[in-house]
N, C-alpha and C positions, 0 to 999 in steps of 0.2 A: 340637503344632507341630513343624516338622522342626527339622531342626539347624541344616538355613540358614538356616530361617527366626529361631533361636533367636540366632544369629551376628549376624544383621541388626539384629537389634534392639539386642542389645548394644554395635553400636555406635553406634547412635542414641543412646545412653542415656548413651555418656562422651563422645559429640563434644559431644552438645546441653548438659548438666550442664560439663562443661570450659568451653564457651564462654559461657556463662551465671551461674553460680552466682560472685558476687562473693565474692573470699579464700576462696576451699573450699579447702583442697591437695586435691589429688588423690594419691591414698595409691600409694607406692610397690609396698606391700602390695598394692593393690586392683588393681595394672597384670599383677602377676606370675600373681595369683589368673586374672582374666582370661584369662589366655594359658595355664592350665594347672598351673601349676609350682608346688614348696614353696617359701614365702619366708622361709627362715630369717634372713635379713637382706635389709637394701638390693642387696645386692649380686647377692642372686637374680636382680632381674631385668634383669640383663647375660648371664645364663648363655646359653649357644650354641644350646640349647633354643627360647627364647623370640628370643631375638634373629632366627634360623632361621623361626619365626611370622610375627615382624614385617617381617622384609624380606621376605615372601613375600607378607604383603597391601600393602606399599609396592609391591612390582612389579605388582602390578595396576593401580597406578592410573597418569592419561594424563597426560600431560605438562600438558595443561588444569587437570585436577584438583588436581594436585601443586600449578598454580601458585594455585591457590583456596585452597589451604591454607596456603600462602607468604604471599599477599591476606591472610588473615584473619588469622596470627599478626603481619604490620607492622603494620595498622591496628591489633587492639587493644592491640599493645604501645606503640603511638603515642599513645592516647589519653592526655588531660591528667588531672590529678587533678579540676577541676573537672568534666570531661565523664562522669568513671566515677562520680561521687558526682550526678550527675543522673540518670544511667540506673541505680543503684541505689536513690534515693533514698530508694521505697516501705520497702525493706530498712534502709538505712543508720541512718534514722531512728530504727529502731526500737531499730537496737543501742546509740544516742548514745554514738557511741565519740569519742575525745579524739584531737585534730589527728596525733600521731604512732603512733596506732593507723589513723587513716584513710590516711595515707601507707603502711602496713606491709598495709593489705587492697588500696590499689591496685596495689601493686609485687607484691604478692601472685599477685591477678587476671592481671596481664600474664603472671608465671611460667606461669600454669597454662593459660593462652591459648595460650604460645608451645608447651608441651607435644602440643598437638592435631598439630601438624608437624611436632617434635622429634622422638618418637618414632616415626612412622613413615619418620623418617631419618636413625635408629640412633642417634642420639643419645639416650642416657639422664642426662646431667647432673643435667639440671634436674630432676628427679624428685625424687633423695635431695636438694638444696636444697630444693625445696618440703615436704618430710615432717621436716627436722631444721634450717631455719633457726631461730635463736632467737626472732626478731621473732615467726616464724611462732608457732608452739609457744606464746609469751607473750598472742599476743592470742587465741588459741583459749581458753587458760587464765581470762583476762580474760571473755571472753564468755559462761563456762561459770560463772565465780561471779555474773555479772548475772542469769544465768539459774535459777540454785540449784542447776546439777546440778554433782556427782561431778567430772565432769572431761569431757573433748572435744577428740579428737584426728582425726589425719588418720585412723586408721581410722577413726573414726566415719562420714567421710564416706563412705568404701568401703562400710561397709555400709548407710548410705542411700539411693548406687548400683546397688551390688549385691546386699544382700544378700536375704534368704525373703522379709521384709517391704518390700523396697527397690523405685525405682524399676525398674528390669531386669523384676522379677517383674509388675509392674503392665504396664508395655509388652508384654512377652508373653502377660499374660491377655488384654487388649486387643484383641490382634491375631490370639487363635488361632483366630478364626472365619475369617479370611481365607486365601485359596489363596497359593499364592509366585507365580503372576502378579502378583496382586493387590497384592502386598506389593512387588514389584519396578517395578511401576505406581508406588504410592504415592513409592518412596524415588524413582523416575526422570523422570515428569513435573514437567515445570520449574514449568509454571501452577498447578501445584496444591500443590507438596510443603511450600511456607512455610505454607499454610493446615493442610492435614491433620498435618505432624509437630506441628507446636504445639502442637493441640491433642490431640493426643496426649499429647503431655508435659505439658501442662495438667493434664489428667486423673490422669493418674500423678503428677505431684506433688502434689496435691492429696490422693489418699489415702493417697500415704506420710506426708504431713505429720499425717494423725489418729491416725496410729502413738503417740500419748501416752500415750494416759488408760491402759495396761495396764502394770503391772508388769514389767520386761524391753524396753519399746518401744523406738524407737529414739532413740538422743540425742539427733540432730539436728532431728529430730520434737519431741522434749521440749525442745529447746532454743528453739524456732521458735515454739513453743505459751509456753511460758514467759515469752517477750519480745512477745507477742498480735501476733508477726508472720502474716498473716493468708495463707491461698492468693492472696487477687487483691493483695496485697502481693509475694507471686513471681511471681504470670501480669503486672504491669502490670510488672515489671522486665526477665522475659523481652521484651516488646513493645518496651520501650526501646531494649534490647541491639539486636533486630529492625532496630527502626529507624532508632538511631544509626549501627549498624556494620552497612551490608548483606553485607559479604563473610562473614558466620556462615555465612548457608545456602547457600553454597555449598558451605562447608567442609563441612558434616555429608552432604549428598548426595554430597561427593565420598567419606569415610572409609566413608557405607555402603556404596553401589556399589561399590567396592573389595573389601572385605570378603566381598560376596556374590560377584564374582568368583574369588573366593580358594580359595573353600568350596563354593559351589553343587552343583559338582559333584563336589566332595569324595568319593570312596565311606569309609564309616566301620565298623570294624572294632570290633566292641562288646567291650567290658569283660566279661571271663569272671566276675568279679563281681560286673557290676551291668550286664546286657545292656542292659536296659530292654523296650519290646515293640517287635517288629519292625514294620518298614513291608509293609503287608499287601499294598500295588503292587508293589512290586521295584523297580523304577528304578534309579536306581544305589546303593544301596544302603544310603541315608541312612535313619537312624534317627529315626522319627516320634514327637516328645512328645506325650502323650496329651491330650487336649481336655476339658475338664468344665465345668462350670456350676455352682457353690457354690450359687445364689442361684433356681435354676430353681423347686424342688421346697421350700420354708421347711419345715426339720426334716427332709428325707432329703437327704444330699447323695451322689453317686451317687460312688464314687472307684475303679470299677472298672477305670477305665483308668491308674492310676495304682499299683497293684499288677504287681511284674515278679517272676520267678519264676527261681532258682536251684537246677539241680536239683529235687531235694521239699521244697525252701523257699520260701516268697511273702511278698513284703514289699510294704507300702504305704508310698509314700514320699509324705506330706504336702508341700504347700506352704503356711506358717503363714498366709500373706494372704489366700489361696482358705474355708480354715478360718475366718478372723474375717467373713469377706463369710459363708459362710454363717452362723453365728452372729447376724450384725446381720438377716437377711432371716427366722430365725427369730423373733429377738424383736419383728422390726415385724410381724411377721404374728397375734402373740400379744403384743398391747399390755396389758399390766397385768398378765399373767397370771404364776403362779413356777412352779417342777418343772419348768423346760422341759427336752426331750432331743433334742439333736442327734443322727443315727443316720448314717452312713457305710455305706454298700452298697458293698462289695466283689465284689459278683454270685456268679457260679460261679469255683471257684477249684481247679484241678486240684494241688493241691498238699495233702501230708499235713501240713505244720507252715504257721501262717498266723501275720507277725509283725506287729505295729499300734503302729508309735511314736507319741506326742503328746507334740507340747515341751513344756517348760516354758512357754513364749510363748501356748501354744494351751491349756493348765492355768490358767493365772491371766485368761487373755481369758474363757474361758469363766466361772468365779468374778465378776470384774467384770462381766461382762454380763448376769450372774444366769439363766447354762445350768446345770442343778441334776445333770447326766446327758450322757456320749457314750457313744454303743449302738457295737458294729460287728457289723456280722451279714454272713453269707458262707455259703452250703450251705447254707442252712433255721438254721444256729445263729446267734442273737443273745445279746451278752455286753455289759450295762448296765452301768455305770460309774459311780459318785458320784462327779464330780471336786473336789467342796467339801475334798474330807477331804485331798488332794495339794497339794503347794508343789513340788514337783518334776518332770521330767520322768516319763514315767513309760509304760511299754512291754508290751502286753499279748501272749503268745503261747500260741494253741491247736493243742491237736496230736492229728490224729484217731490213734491208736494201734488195736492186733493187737486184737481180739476175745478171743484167749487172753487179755489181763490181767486178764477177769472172769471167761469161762466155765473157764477153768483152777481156780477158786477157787469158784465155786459151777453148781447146775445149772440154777439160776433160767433163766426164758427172757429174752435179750436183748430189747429193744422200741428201741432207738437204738445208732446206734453207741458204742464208747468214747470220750473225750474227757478228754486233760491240757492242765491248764490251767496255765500261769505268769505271775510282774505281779513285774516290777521297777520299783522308785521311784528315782529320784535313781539309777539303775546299781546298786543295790543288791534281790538276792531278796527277795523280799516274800510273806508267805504268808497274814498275818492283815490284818483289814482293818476300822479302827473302823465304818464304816457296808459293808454286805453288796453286794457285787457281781452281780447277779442275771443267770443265765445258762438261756437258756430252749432247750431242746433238741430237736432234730428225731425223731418218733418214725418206725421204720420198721420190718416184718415183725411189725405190730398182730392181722394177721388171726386167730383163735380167743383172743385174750387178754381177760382181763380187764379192760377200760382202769384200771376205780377201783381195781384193785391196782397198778399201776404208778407206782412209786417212786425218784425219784432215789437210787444207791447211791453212796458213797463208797469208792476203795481205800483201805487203811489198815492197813499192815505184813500184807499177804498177806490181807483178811478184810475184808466190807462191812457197811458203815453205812448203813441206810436212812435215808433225811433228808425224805423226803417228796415235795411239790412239786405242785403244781395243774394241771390240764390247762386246757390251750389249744390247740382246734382238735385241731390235730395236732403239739401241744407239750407237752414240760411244762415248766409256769418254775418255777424255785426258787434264793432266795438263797443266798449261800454269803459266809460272812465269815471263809473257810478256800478254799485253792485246794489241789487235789491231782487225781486222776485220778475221772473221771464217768460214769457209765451210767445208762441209766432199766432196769428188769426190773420182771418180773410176780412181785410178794412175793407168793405163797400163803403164808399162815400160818394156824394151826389150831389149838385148843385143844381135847382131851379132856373137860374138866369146863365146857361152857357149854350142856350141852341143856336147862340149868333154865331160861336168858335168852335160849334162841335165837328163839325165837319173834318177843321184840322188841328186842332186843340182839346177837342173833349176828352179823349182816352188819355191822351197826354196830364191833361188837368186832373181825372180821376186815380191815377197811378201815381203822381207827386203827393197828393191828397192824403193818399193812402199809406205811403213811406210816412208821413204827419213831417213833411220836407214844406210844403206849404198848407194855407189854411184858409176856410172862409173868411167871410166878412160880417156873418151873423145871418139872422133868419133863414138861413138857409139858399144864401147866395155868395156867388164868388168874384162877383163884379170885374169880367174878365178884361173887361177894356179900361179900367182904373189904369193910372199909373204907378211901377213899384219905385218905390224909395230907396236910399243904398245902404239901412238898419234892412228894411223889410229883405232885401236882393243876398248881403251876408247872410240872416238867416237863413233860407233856402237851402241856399250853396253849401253852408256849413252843415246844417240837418243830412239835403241828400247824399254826398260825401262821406259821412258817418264821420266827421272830425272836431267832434266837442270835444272840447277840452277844458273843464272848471278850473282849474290852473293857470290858464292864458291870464295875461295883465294887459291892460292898454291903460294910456296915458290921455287919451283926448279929452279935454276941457269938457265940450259937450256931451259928452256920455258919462249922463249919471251911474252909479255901479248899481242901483236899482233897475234901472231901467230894464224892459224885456230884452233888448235886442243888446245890453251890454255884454254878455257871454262870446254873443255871436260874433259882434267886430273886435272883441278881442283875439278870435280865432284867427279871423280874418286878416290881422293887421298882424299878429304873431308870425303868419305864416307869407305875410307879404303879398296876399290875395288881392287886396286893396288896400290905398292906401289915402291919407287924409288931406283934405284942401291944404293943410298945412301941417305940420309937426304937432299942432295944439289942439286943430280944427278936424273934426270927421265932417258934419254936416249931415246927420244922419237921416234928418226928413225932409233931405232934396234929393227929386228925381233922376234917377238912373237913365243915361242915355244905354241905344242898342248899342257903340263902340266899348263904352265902358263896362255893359255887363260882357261883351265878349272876350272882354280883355280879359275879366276877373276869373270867366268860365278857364280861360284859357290858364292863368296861372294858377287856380287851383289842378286843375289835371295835370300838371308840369311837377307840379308839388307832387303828387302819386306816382303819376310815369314820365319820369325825368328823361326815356330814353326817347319817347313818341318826339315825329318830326314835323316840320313845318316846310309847304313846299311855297317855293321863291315865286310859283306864278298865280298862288291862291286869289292874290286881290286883282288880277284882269280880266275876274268875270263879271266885277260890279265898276258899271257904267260912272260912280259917284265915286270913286277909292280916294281921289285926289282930293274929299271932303276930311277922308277918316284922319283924326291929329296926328302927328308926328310918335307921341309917344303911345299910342294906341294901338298904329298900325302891325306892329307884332305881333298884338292879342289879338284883331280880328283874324290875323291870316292865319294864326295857328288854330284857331275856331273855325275858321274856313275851310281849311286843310282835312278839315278831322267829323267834316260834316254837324261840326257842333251848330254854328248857323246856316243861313243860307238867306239869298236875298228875293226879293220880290220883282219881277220883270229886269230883270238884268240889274237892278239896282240895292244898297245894302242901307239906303237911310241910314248913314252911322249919329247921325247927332238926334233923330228923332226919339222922344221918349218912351222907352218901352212899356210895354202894358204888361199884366200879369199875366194874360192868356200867353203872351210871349213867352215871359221867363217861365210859364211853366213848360213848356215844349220845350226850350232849351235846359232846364233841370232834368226831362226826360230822358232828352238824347246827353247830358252827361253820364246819369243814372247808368247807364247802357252799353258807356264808352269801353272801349275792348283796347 
């Protein structure tokens, strides 16, 4: 929407609300904001600044107009107490306020009526009286414990008005399918404009008013909701006003058309801070607000025109309303169902650092609405988001960085660009993360690589950490419950001592290798006929699985929290993968039987795909089944089932100890598991 467009409306939005909304003040605050200016006090907005504004959209208007505005502040200031308490009635009713509370919201009402004239004729009086009468102030205070909330002030109604979730934003969602003829039509045709603004403002009140039910909503919302003051309880009080006092709609067709005379042709000179995108027409110069559709697309909401760019910065600048419309069209579209994920496309985006703020407001709607996930993906990269784990605002920035900060440190071949990543909560760095952030990466200069070698790498004080990560398409995704700087590369990794197991083990051992799911043994060997341990066996499992988690706790006696593999069977035991000799006991450097690591294969994969089945005749293909333990026998047959293991001439050795060349072929074929 243009800026004139954006001007127009906001004055629809304080003439129609000022001549309508019984005992609102109209915030002093809210007038200054309006026109631009800091309001460090009342006093703000007298400043020569704003004053300089307003007399410059008063001189637009016609002597006709003026006198429409004149018309509409005697009659409502004229009206009796009985006449304002009919045409609020719907409202009144609901608040059953006491005889000298109803006199203090009529005299109220007149102040803020007479307001709609006053200040377009430099008069500011009656503002700071409306924002710091006592009566005022008292019966707000009064209304706000009828209603259980906190408190309720004239700001509040400001940003009812005006604010992300406020009337202003719903009028110009509205409206921004419409051209500025169409919208100059609208505010100027006589026949028509009582019918179309109404219900416009119908509309917009109505869903600022569902503004409740989210943690942060708006007061007046919560206040409205609270007293089961109902939307057709404000559209039949609008109609009143309508009809009692016909001099309204004049008044509001006169402040709009004013205003758009004001500005129309305004040329506007953008903010070296915050340009926005330019108007692709030229025209006179006006600065075009981008246009979207929350609700088009249930689960991708397109926000690419709402990203502007700063130098080699790009920021997406939310509007919190747009965000819960989509939200609400993803959950109707997916009625009963949970893990839902809102995704925000930011298309192509010529910028090296990309910044993605989500309020607070847009953190707890989503939480209440039961959205489990917001993705934002921009260039081929998509960066998944648990928002359950956040109470706070919380700001995600990726930044495609030099190529030097990987190949400088190894000569692995690159397969995706570099990528740092950062996430502030609450304005505060953030680097770990109780549930894993999952960021899937665009692969590029794939041709003669190996794709099953390719592994997300971590930097980390000069030196990389293979982490793994599963291909897709032409991605790889991998968790991350650590944020730092990312690459994918082709791990070749090799071992000296494995031509005894290469036959049916090697590729198997070079591709675990490579995910850095498992690990030599030094010099350049991987001692495939060793035996693994059940610290060495958790690691594995938890690396190739992608499910670290620095937040896990475990309690066994024997695992030091120094220890390397303490991370690991904390995952493990958090997740019930494995579990300890005793409640106290892990036992973490005795050997792993092939029963027990089937077992463990098997309940990690159940953890992931909870729906995968287990068939009843998996264990009479090994001639030995009547060896495997009692509490066992489930995990091997669902390993069984799933070709996770298999056994050797009709038999499954379940009690014999496995070797590494083992678990790395069984880490493969979990790797792989579908």
């Amino acid at each position: 929407m243009s800026l004139k467009k954006k001007m127009a409306v906001s004055t629809l939005a304080v003439s129609m609300a000022a001549a309508s909304v019984a005992g609102f003040p109209f915030s002093s605050k809210g007038l200054a904001e309006h026109f631009g200016v800091s309001t460090a006090s009342a006093a703000a907005v007298t400043n020569a600044g704003v004053k300089a504004k307003v007399e410059k959209i008063y001189a637009q208007l016609t002597e006709t107009e003026r006198q429409a505005l004149l018309a509409y502040e005697k009659e409502a200031g004229n009206i009796s107490a009985e006449i304002f308490e009919q045409i609020f009635q719907p409202v009144l009713s609901k608040l059953a306020l006491e005889a000298d509370d109803l006199a203090t919201a009529h005299e109220a009402f007149k102040s803020v009526s007479s307001v709609v004239y006053d200040v377009y004729d430099k008069d500011y009086t009656a503002i700071k009286a409306i924002r710091y009468d006592v009566k005022n102030v008292d019966l707000l205070k009064k209304i706000a414990d009828k209603a259980g909330v906190k408190n309720l002030t004239a700001d509040d109604f400001n940003e009812f008005l005006f604010g992300d979730k406020g009337v202003e934003a719903e009028l110009r969602a509205m409206i921004s399918n419409k051209s500025t003829n169409e919208l100059l039509n609208l505010i100027a045709n006589a026949s028509s404009t009582d019918e179309a603004l109404n219900t416009l403002l119908d509309e917009a009140v109505t869903k600022v008013l569902n503004h409740h039910t989210v943690e942060g909503g708006l007061t007046v919302s919560q206040v409205v909701y609270n007293l089961n003051i109902t939307p057709g309880d404000i559209k039949l009080s609008l109609k009143n006003l309508k009809d009692t006092i016909p001099t309204a709609a004049p008044a509001v067709k006169a402040l709009a058309l004013a205003y758009v005379r004001a500005y129309i042709n305004e040329p506007v000179t953008p903010n070296p801070e915050n340009p926005g995108p330019s108007n692709p027409s030229g025209g006179n110069g006006t600065v075009t607000t981008p246009v979207t559709n929350p609700t088009a697309t249930p689960g991708l909401y397109d926000v690419s025109k709402l990203v502007t760019i700063v130098g080699n910065k790009a920021t997406l600048k939310l509007v919190d309303a747009d965000v819960l419309k989509a939200f609400d069209a993803l959950v109707a579209a997916n009625a009963g169902k949970t893990g839902l994920t809102l995704t925000l496309n930011l298309g192509t985006v010529n910028a090296a650092t990309v910044e993605v703020p989500l309020s607070k407001a847009i953190i707890e709607a989503a939480k209440a609405k039961g959205i489990a996930n917001i993705a934002i993906t921009f260039n081929g990269l998509t960066v998944t988001i648990p928002v359950g784990q956040f109470s706070e605002a919380i700001t995600l920035t990726a930044s495609t960085v030099a190529d030097t900060t990987v190949s400088s440190i190894s000569s692995l071949k690159l397969a995706s660009s570099v990528y740092e990543f950062d996430l502030t909560v609450g304005g505060v760095a953030t680097t770990t993360f109780k549930q894993p952030i999952i960021i899937k990466l665009p692969l590029k200069n794939t041709e003669g690589l190996d794709k099953e070698l390719l592994s997300v790498a971590k930097v980390v004080y000069g030196a990389l950490q293979f982490q793994g990560g599963v291909l897709d398409g032409e991605h790889i995704v991998e968790p991350r419950d650590t944020f730092s700087s990312y690459a994918v590369l082709e791990n070749k990794v090799s071992f000296k001592d494995v031509a005894s197991v290469q036959a049916w083990a090697g590729r198997q051992i070079s591709v675990v290798a490579a995910k850095g799911a498992i690990e030599g043994v030094g010099n350049g060997n991987f001692a495939p006929k060793s035996n693994v341990t059940r610290a060495e066996f958790a690691k594995m499992l938890i690396r190739a699985l992608n499910l670290e988690n620095n937040s896990a706790k475990q309690s066994f006696g024997d695992v030091s929290s120094t220890a390397w593999y303490a991370p690991y069977v904390a995952v493990a035991a958090e997740k019930g993968i494995i579990t300890g000799r005793s409640a106290a006991k892990f036992d973490p450097n005795a050997t792993i039987t092939r029963a027990e690591m089937a077992t463990m294969i098997s309940r990690a994969v159940k953890s992931i795909n909870p729906a995968t089945t287990t068939s009843v005749s998996a264990l009479s293909q090994f001639s030995d089944a009547g060896k495997i333990a009692a509490s066992l026998k489930d995990g091997v047959a669902f390993a069984a089932s799933n070709n996770l293991v298999i056994g050797n001439a009709g038999k499954f050795s379940p009690n014999n100890t496995a070797t590494r060349a083992e678990a790395a072929v069984i880490i493969y074929r979990t790797i792989n598991f579908k």
